[in-house]
C-alpha positions in Angstrom: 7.3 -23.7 -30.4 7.7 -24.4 -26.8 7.7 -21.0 -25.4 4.4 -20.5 -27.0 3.3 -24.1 -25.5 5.1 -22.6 -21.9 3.6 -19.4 -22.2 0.1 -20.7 -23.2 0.4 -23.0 -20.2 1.1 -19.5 -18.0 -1.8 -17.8 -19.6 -4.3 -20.7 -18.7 -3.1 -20.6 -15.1 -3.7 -17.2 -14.7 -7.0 -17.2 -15.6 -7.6 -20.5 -14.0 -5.9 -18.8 -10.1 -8.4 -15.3 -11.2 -11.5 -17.4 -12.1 -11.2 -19.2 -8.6 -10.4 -16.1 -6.5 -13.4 -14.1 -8.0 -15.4 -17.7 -7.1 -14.0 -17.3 -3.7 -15.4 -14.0 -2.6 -18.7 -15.2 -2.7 -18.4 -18.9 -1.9 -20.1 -20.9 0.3 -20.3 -23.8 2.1 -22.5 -24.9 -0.2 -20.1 -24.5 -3.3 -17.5 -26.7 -1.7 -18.6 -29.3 -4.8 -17.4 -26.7 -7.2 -14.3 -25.4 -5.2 -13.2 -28.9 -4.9 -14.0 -29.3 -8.8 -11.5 -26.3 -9.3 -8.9 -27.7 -7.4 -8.9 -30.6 -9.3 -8.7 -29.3 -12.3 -5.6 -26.6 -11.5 -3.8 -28.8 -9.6 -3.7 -30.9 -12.7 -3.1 -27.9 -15.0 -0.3 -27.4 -12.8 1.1 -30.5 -12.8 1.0 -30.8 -16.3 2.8 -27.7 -17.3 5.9 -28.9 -14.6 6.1 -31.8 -16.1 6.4 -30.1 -20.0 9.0 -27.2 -18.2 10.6 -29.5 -16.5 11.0 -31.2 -20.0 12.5 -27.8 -21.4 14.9 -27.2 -18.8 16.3 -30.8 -18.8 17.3 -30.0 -22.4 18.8 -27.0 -21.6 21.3 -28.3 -19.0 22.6 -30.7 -22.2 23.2 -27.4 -24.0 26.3 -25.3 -23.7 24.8 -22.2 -21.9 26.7 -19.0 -21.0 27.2 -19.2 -17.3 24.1 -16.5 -16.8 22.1 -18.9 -18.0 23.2 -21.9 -16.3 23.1 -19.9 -13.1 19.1 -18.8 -14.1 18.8 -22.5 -14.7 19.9 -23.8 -11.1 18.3 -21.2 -9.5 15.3 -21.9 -11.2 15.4 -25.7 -10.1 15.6 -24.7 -6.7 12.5 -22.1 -6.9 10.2 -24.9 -8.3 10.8 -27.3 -5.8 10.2 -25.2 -3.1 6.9 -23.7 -5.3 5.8 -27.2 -5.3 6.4 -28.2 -2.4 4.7 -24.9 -0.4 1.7 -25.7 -3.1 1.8 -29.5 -1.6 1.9 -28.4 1.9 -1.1 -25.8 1.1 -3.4 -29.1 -0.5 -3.0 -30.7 2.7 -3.3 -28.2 5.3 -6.5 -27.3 3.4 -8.9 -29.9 3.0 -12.6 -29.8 2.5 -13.3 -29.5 5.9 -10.7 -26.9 6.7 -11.7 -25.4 3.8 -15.7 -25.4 5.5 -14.5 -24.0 8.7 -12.2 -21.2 7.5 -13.6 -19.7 3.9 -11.7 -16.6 5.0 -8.5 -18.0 6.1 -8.3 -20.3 2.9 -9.3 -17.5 1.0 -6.1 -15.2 2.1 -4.0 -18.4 1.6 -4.8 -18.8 -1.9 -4.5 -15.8 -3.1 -0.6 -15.6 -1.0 -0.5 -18.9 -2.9 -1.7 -17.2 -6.2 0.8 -14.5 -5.7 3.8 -17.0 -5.2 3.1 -18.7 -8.2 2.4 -15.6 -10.4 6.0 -13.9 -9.7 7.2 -17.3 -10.2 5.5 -17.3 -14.5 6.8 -13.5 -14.6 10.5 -14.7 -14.1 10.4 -17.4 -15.9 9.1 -15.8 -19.0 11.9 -12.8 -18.6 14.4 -15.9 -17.6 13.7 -19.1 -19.0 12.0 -18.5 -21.8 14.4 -16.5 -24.0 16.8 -19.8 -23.4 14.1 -21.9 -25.6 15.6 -22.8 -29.5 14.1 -24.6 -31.9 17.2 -27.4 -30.2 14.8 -27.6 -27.0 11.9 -28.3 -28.1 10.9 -31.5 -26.8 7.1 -33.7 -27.4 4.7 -32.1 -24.9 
């Protein structure tokens, strides 16, 4: 069902943002090669997961919805764009040689990142995800 798929996605996130903030405290330098690996790789988790909610809520809105929902819905829309587009802004304000010259400062913006993103999944999965029928289910 796709709330499992959704909530799976969620769960893998999690311990995707945990695993690279535990990383972080003692990271080097050195372990840029392995930061940059983990970027990679969540940015692509998280991109993936958009894509299969965005998927979700487009078949909501063709469904009638009580106006609670509908309302969760557009607010929702607006949420992720702005999630996305602070996570966009964060990838290029921090590259690898930012990252080099400020582990502490990149540090303390991931996890405010982290944070963001985290209330984001909690509201979704009170919000969002009790909309989900077997009607939108849609191929991942």
């Amino acid at each position: 069902m796709m709330m499992t798929d959704l909530r799976h996605d969620h769960d893998g996130l999690r311990r995707m943002m945990q695993d690279f903030a535990l990383m972080m405290r003692s990271a080097r330098p050195e372990d840029m090669l392995e930061v940059t690996r983990r970027r990679i790789a969540f940015s692509q988790a998280f991109r993936e997961h958009m894509a299969r909610e965005d998927g979700m809520v487009q078949q909501l809105r063709k469904m009638p919805l009580s106006p609670e929902a509908g309302q969760a819905l557009r607010g929702h829309g607006r949420a992720i764009v702005a999630l996305f587009l602070r996570y966009s802004d964060h990838i290029k304000i921090w590259t690898p040689a930012q990252i080099e010259a400020d582990w502490v400062g990149y540090r303390t913006a991931v996890l405010g990142l982290q944070d963001g993103l985290r209330e984001r999944m909690a509201w979704e999965e009170q919000h969002l995800h009790p909309l989900l029928t077997p009607q939108t289910r849609i191929a991942a």
